[in-house]
C-alpha positions, -999 to +999 in steps of 0.1 A: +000+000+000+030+021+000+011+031+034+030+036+073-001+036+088-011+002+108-033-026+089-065-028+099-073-049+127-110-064+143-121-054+175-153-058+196-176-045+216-173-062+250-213-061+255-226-074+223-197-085+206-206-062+178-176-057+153-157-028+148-127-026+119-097-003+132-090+004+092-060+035+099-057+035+060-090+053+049-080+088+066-052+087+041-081+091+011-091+125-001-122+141+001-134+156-029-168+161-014-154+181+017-132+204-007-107+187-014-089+194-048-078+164-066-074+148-103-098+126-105-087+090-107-113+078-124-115+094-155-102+077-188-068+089-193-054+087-154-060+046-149-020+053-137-033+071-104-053+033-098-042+002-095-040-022-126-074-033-127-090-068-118-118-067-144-125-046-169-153-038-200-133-032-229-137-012-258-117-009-290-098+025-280-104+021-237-129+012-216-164+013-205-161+004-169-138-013-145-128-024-115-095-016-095-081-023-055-092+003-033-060+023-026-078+029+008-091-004+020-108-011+051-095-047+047-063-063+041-052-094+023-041-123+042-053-143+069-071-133+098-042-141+126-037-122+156-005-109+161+022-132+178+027-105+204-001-097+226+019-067+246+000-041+227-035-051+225-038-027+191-013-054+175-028-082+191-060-082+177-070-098+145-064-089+109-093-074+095-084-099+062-103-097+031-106-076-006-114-039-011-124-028-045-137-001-062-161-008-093-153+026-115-184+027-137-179+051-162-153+067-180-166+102-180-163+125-151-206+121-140-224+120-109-250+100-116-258+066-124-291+084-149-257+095-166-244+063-179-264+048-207-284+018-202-264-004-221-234+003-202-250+002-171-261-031-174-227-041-183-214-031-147-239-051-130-222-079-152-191-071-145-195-071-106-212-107-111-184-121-128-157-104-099-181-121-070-180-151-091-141-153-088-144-143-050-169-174-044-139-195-050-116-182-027-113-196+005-101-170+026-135-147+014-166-160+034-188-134+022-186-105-004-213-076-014-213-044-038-226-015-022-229+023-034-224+054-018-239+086-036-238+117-024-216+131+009-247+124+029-243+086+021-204+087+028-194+095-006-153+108-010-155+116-047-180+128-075-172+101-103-200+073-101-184+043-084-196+017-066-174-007-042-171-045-038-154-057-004-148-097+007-150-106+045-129-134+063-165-134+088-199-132+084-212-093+095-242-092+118-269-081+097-265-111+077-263-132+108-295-120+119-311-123+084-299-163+081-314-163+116-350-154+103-345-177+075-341-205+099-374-193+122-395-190+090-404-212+064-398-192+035-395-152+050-384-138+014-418-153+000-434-133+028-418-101+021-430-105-014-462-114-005-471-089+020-460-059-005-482-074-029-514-076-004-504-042+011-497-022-025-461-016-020-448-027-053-433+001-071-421-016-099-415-054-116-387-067-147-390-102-156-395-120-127-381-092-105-397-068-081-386-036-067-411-030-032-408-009-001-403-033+027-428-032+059-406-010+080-387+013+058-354+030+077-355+062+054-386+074+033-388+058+000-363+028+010-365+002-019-354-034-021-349-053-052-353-090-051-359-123-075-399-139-070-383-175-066-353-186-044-320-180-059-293-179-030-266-156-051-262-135-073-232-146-090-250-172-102-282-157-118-293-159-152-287-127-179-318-120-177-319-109-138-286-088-141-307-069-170-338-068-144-317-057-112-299-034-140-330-016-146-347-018-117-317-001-096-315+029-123-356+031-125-356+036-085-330+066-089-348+078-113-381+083-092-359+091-060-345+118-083-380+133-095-392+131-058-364+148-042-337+161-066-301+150-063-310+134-029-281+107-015-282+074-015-265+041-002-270+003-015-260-031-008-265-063-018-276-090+005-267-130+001-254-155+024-220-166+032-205-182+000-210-220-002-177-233+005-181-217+043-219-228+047-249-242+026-268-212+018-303-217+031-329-235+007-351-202+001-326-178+006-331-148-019-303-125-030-315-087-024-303-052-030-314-027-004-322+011-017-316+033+014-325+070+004-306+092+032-330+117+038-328+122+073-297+119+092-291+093+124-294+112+153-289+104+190-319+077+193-312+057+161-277+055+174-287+048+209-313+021+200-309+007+169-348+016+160-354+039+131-372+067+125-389+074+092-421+101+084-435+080+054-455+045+056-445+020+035-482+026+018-474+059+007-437+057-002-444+033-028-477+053-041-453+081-045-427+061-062-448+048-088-460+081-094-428+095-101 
């Protein structure tokens, strides 16, 4: 990493073991959104200022999107092993092991996914498919998502549209707790589905896709995308989905967009550990989770993990379709 900052190391909260990565790396990134001034590193003509890249969509005379290690990561390669000297308890805890990438999904300097035709767009949802297909066979990752952050209100460091792919060596808790409801239930993804149906808060279907507002949205106008049948992961989908999701995920920022212009946003994708750590439960469904950040976290979210939105589910989908 060129780097003489620390690696970045697990530790937990004594009281409910939640995990917290000690990743002394990141405040070495700059900040185009907070004023810093910068050449962008994303733009065609300054690949040098990335890494060589993983994957990439070529074209005859460049590129139409790519993806590159993060300079910055909040994981490191290698194996989770704490350090052979406890004396500093920094050092002694474990590794925070895995893959940080950054998906660069355009060669022009944009802001916005609307930006990037749909063609092309469809290609990087293809493109991060075939890089979690590669991490599914490595044994050191045990889980792996693509998540977006748009906007400085979602945590966003530079303009250029980009997304970002990172690998675990564990399982984060809000997957544990979703594979948790999968065992209590028979089949909670078909309930999910079926509920938005009964209670109108499907905005929007592609094949045999469907983009609904879940029962207890965080932020107003939260969206999930998910497959009508079981399908554990999407590295493994058909072309047909990556298309749906494709279109789905730019036809939700599109109505975000109309309903409150330029407004932030995060998303992640949701499957289970990959199969050479676990099974994957039978009815599992991959997922990508639209979080509008309308409202910032204040002292109760924090305090108590419960959410506070000012739009039902009902209405947030109404005003979704409408848009």
């Amino acid at each position: 990493m060129g780097s003489t900052r620390p690696p970045p190391r697990i530790h937990h909260d004594p009281l409910t073991d939640r995990p917290v990565v000690v990743a002394p790396w990141r405040a070495e990134r700059p900040d185009e959104l907070a004023g810093d001034r910068i050449t962008c590193p994303f733009c065609a003509g300054h690949e040098r200022l990335t890494p060589p890249d993983i994957l990439r969509t070529a074209t005859a005379d460049g590129w139409r999107s790519r993806i590159v290690p993060n300079r910055f990561p909040i994981v490191a390669a290698g194996q989770p092993l704490a350090s052979a000297s406890p004396a500093d308890p920094v050092d002694a805890a474990p590794l925070a092991a895995g893959v940080h990438e950054v998906v660069i999904e355009s060669p022009a300097h944009v802001a916005s996914i609307l930006a990037i035709p749909p063609d092309d767009w469809r290609e990087v949802w293809e493109l991060c498919r075939r890089r979690l297909a590669d991490l599914a066979t490595d044994a050191t990752v045990v889980w792996a998502t693509v998540f977006k952050n748009s906007g400085a209100a979602a945590g966003a460091s530079l303009e250029h549209v980009h997304s970002q792919l990172v690998g675990l060596g564990f399982v984060p808790p809000n997957i544990m707790a979703e594979l948790s409801a999968s065992a209590r239930a028979a089949d909670p993804f078909d309930a999910v589905v079926s509920a938005a149906v009964k209670e109108d808060r499907i905005v929007a279907e592609i094949d045999d896709l469907v983009a609904l507002v879940p029962p207890a949205p965080r932020q107003p106008f939260e969206t999930w995308v998910l497959p009508r049948s079981p399908e554990a992961f999407f590295h493994e989908t058909r072309p047909g989905r990556v298309t749906a999701v494709a279109s789905l995920s730019r036809s939700i920022v599109r109505r975000l967009d109309r309903l409150v212009p330029h407004a932030a946003y995060n998303w992640w994708l949701h499957q289970p550990p990959f199969a050479h750590h676990a099974p994957p439960p039978p009815l599992w469904r991959w997922h990508l989770e639209i979080l509008p950040r309308l409202h910032g976290l204040a002292g109760f979210e924090l305090g108590t993990g419960c959410h506070v939105t000012t739009v039902s589910g009902h209405e947030a989908a109404a005003r979704l379709r409408e848009a």
